[in-house]
C-alpha positions as CSV (number, residue, x, y, z in Angstrom):
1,X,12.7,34.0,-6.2
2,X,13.4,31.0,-3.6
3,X,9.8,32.0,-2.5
4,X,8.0,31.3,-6.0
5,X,9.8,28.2,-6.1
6,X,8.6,27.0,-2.4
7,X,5.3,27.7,-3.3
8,X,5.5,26.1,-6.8
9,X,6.7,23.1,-4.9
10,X,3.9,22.9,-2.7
11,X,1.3,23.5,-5.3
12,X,2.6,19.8,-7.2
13,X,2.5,18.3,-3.5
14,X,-1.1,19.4,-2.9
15,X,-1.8,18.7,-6.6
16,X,-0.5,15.1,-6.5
17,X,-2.3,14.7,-3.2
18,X,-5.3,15.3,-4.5
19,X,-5.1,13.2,-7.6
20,X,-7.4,10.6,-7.2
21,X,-6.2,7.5,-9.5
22,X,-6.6,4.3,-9.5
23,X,-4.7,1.4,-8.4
24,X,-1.8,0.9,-11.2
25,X,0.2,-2.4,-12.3
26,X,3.3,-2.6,-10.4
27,X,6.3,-1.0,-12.1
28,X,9.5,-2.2,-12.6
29,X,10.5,-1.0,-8.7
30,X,8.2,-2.9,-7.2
31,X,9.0,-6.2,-9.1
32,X,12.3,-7.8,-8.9
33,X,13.0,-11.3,-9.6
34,X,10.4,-13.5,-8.1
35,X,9.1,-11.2,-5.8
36,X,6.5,-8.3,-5.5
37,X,6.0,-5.5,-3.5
38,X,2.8,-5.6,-1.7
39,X,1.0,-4.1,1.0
40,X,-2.1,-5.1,3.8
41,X,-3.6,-4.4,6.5
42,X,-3.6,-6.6,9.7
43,X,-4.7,-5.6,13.4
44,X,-2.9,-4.3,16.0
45,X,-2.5,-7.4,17.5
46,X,-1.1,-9.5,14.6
47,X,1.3,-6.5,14.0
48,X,2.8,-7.3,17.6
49,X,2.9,-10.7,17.3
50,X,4.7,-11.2,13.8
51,X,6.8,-8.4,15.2
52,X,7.8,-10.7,18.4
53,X,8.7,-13.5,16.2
54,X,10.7,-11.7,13.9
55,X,12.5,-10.6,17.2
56,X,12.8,-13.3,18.6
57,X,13.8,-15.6,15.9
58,X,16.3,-12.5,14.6
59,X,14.4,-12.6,11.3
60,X,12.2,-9.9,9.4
61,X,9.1,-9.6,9.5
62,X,9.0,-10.1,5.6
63,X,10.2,-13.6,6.1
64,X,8.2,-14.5,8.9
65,X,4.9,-13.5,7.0
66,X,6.5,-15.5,4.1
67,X,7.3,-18.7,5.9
68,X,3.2,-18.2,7.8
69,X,1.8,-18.1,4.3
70,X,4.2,-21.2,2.8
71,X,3.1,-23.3,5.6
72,X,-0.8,-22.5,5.2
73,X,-0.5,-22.9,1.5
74,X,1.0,-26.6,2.3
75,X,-2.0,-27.5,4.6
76,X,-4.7,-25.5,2.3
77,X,-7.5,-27.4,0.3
78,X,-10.5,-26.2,-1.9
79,X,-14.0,-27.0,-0.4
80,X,-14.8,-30.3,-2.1
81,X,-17.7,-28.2,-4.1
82,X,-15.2,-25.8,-4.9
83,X,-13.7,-25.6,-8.5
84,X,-10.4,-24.0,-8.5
85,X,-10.0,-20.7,-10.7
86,X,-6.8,-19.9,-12.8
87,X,-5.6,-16.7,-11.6
């Protein structure tokens, strides 16, 4: 019987694996407060540099990529010819 049920358990791994959905709205785990989970890609050599930071300041590396964004937001401007969009 433990067999059936390790195989049975496997077929819904390779099953979900395979499942080919799209993107869907964050759910209530990944949104909490003000914040939202999400994830990106960066190179190899961003990854060790935000990582060095958040070593060396003794912060994560959540916080550092949140204070880097804050302070380009600050400094960013629209292209003169540039409407803004609502998002």
């Amino acid at each position: 019987m433990a067999k059936k049920q390790i195989v049975a358990g496997l077929n819904a791994l390779v099953n979900t694996a395979n499942n080919n959905t799209p993107a869907q709205e964050p759910t209530e785990a990944t949104v909490k407060g003000d914040k939202k989970v999400v994830s990106f890609s960066v190179g190899s050599e961003t990854d060790e540099k935000l990582r060095y930071i958040a070593y060396y300041d003794r912060k994560t590396i959540s916080a550092v990529i949140n204070e880097a964004l804050d302070a380009y937001f600050k400094t960013w401007t629209p292209a003169p010819q540039e409407r803004p969009r609502k998002l």
